[in-house]
Residue frames relative to the residue before (quaternion, step in Angstrom):
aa qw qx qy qz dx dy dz
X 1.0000 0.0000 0.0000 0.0000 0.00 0.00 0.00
X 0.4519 -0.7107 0.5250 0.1228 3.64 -1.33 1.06
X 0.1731 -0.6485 0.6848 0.2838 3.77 -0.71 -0.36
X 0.1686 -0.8556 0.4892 -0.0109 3.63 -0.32 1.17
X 0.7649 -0.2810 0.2241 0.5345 3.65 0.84 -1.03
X 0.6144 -0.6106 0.4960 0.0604 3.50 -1.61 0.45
X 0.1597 0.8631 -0.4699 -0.0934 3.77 0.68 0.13
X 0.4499 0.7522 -0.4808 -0.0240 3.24 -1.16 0.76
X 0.7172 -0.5407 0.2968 0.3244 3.17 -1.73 1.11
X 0.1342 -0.6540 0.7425 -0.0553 3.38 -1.45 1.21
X 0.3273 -0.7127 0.6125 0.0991 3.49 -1.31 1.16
X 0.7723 0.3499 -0.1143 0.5177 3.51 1.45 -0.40
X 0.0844 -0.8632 0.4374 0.2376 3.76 0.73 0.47
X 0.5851 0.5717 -0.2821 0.5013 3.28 1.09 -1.29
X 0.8732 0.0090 -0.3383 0.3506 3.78 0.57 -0.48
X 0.2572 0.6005 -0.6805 0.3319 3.85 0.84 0.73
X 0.5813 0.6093 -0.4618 0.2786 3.71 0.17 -1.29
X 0.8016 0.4244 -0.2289 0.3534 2.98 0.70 -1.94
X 0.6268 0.6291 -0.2631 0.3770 3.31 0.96 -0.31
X 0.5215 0.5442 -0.1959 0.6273 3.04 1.58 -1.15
X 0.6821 0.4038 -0.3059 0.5273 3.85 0.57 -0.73
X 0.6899 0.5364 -0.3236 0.3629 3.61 0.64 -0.23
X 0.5100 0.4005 -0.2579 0.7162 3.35 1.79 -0.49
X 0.7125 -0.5037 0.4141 0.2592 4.12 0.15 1.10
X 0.4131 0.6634 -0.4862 0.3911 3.79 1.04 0.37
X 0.0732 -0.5631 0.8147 0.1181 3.64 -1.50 -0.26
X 0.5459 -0.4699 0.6692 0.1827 2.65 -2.51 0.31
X 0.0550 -0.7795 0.6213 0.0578 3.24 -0.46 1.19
X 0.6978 0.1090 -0.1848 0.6834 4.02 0.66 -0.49
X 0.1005 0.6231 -0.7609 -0.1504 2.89 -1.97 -0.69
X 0.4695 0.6674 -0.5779 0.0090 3.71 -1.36 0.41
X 0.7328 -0.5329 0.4227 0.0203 2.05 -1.78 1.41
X 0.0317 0.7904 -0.6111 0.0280 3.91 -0.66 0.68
X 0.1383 -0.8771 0.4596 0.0210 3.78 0.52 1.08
X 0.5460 0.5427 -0.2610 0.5824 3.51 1.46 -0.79
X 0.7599 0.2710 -0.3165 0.4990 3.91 0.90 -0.77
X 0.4311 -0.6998 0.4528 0.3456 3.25 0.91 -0.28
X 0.5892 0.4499 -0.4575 0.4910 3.88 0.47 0.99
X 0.2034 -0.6202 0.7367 0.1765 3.47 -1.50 0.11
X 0.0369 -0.7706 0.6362 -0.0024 3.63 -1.34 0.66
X 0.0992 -0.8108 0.5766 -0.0179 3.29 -0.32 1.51
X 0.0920 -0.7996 0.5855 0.0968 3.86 -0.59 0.62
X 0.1656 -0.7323 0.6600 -0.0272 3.82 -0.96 1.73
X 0.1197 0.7155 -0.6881 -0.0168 3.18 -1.54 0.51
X 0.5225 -0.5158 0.5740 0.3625 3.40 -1.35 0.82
X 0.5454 -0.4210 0.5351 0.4888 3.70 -1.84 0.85
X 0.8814 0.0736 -0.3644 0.2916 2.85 -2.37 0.95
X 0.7659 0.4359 -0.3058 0.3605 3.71 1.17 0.46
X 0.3903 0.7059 -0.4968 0.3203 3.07 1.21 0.95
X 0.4998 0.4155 -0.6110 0.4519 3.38 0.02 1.42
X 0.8643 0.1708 -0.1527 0.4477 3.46 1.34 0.27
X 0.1488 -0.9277 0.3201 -0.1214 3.01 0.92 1.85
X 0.0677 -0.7473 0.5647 0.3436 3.49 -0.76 -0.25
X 0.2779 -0.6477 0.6627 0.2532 3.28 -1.32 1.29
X 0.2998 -0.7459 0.5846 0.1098 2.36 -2.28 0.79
X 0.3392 -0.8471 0.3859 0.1356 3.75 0.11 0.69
X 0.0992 0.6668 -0.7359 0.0625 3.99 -0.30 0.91
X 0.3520 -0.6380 0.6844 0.0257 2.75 -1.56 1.24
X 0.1884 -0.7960 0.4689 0.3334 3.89 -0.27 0.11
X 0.3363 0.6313 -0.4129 0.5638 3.81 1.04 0.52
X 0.2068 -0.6069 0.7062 0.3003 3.63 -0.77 0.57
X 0.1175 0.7264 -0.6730 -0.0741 2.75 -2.08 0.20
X 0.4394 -0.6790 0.3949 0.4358 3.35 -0.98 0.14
X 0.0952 -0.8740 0.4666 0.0968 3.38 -0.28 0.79
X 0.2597 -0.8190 0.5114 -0.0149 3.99 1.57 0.74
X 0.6025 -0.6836 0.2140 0.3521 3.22 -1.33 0.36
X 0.5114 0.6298 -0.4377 0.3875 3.39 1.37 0.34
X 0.6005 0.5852 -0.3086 0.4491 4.11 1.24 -0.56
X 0.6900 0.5417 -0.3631 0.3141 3.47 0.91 -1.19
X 0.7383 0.3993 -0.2508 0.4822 3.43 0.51 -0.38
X 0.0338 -0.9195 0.3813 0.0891 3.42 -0.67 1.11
X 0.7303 -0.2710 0.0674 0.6235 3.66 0.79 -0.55
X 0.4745 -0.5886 0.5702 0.3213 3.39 -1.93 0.13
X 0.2922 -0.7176 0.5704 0.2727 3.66 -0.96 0.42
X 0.1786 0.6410 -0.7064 -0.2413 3.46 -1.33 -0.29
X 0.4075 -0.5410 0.6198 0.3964 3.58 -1.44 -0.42
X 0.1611 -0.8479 0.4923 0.1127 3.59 -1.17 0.68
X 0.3543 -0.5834 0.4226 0.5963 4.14 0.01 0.24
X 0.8858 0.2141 -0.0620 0.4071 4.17 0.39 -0.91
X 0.0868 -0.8288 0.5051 0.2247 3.13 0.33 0.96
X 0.5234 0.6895 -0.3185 0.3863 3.76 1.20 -0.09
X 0.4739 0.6928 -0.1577 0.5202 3.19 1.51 -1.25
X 0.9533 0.0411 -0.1515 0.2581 2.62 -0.49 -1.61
X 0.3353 0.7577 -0.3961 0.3957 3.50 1.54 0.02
X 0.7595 0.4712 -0.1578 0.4199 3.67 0.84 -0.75
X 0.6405 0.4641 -0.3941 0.4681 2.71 1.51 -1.06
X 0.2962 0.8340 -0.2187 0.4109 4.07 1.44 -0.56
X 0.6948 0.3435 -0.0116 0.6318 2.83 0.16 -1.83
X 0.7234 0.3697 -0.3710 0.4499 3.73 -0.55 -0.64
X 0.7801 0.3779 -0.2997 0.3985 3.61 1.25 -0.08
X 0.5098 -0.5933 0.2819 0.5555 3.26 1.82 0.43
X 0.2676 0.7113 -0.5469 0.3512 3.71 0.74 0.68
X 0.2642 -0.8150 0.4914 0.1563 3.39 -0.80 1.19
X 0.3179 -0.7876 0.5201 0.0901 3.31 -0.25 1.20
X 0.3587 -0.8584 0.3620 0.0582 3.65 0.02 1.29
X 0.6736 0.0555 0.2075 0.7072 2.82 1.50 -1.93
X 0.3950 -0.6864 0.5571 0.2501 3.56 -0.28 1.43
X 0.4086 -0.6461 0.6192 0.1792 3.23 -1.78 -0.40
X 0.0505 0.9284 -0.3367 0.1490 2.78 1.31 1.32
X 0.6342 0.4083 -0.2663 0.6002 3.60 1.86 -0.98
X 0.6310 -0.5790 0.4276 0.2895 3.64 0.77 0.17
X 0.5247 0.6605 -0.0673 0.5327 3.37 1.92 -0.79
X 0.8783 -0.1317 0.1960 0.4157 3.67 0.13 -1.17
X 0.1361 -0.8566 0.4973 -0.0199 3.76 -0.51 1.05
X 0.0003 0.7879 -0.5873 -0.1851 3.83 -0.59 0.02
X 0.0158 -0.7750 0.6153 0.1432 3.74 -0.68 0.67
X 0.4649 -0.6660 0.4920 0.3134 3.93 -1.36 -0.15
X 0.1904 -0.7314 0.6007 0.2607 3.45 -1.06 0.21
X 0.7756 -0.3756 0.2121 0.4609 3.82 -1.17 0.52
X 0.7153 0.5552 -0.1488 0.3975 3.28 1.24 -0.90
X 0.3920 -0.7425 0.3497 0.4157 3.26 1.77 -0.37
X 0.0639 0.7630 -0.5932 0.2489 3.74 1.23 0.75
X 0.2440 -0.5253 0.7674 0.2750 3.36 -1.51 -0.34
X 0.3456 0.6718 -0.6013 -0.2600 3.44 -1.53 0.29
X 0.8014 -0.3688 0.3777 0.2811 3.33 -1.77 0.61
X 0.4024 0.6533 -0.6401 -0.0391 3.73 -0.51 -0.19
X 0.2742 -0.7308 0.6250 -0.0114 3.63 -0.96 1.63
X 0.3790 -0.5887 0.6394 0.3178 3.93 -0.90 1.31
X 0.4969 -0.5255 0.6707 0.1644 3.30 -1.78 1.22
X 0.7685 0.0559 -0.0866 0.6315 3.91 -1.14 1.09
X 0.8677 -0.1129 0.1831 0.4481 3.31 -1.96 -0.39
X 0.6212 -0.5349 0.4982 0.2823 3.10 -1.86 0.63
X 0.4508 -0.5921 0.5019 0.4408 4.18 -0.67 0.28
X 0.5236 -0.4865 0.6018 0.3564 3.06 -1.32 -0.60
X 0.4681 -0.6762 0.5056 0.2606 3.12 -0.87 0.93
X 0.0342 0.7792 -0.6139 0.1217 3.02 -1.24 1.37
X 0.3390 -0.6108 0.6433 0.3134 4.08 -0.73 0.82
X 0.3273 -0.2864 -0.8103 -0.3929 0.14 -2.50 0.80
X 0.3879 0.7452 -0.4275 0.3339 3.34 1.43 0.00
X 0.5874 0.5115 -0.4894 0.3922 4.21 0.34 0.39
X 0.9225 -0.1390 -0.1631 0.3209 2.82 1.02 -0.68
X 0.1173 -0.8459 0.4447 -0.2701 2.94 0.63 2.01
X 0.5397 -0.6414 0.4960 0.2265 3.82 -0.34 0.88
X 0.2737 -0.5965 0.6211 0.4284 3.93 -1.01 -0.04
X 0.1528 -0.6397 0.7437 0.1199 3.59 -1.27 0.82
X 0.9471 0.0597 -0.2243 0.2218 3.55 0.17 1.23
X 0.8123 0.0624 0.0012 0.5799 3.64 0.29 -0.43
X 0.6888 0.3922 0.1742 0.5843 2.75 0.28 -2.04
């Protein structure tokens, strides 16, 4: 397993950046989803851009207090099939199945979100995880 990224909510994109650029970061990605309504810009300080923190603007206001601003950890996994089950067979809530083979969200006790991102190409979908329902957020 990788540590991939940091996600959190920003009510101001234009100034988190700048802020985020003031602590020695750049913009290493950014896209734009206009149809979902969010932008996601990803900074890292020099020699840490394999571990960025994304930032998330939603274009909706919202309140986003001190429980919203912080959204999930990422890692990359070799199976994102794997290890979901293996999880789940331990009473891990599985938030967001892994239904595209591609992307998964599970919970910790604490209600965290985390990320787990298939390493390389997406699997093939494969049940029971295609077609599995979201049991939660994500």
């Amino acid at each position: 397993m990788k540590y991939l990224h940091t996600m959190l909510r920003v009510s101001n994109l234009e100034d988190s950046i700048a802020f985020f650029e003031l602590l020695g970061f750049a913009e290493t990605a950014r896209y734009d989803e206009p149809e979902a309504r969010f932008t996601i810009v990803m900074m890292a300080p020099p020699g840490g851009e394999d571990t960025p923190v994304e930032l998330t603007w939603n274009y909706d206001p919202e309140d986003l207090g001190e429980a919203r601003f912080f959204g999930h950890l990422a890692y990359e996994v070799d199976n994102i099939y794997e290890t979901c089950a293996q999880l789940q067979v331990a009473g891990v809530t599985i938030n967001r199945p892994p239904r595209d083979g591609r992307m998964a969200f599970i919970r910790t006790p604490d209600n965290h979100s985390i990320e787990f991102l298939q390493k390389g190409d997406a699997l093939a979908a494969q049940e029971p995880w295609a077609s599995m329902a979201n049991t939660g957020r994500w």
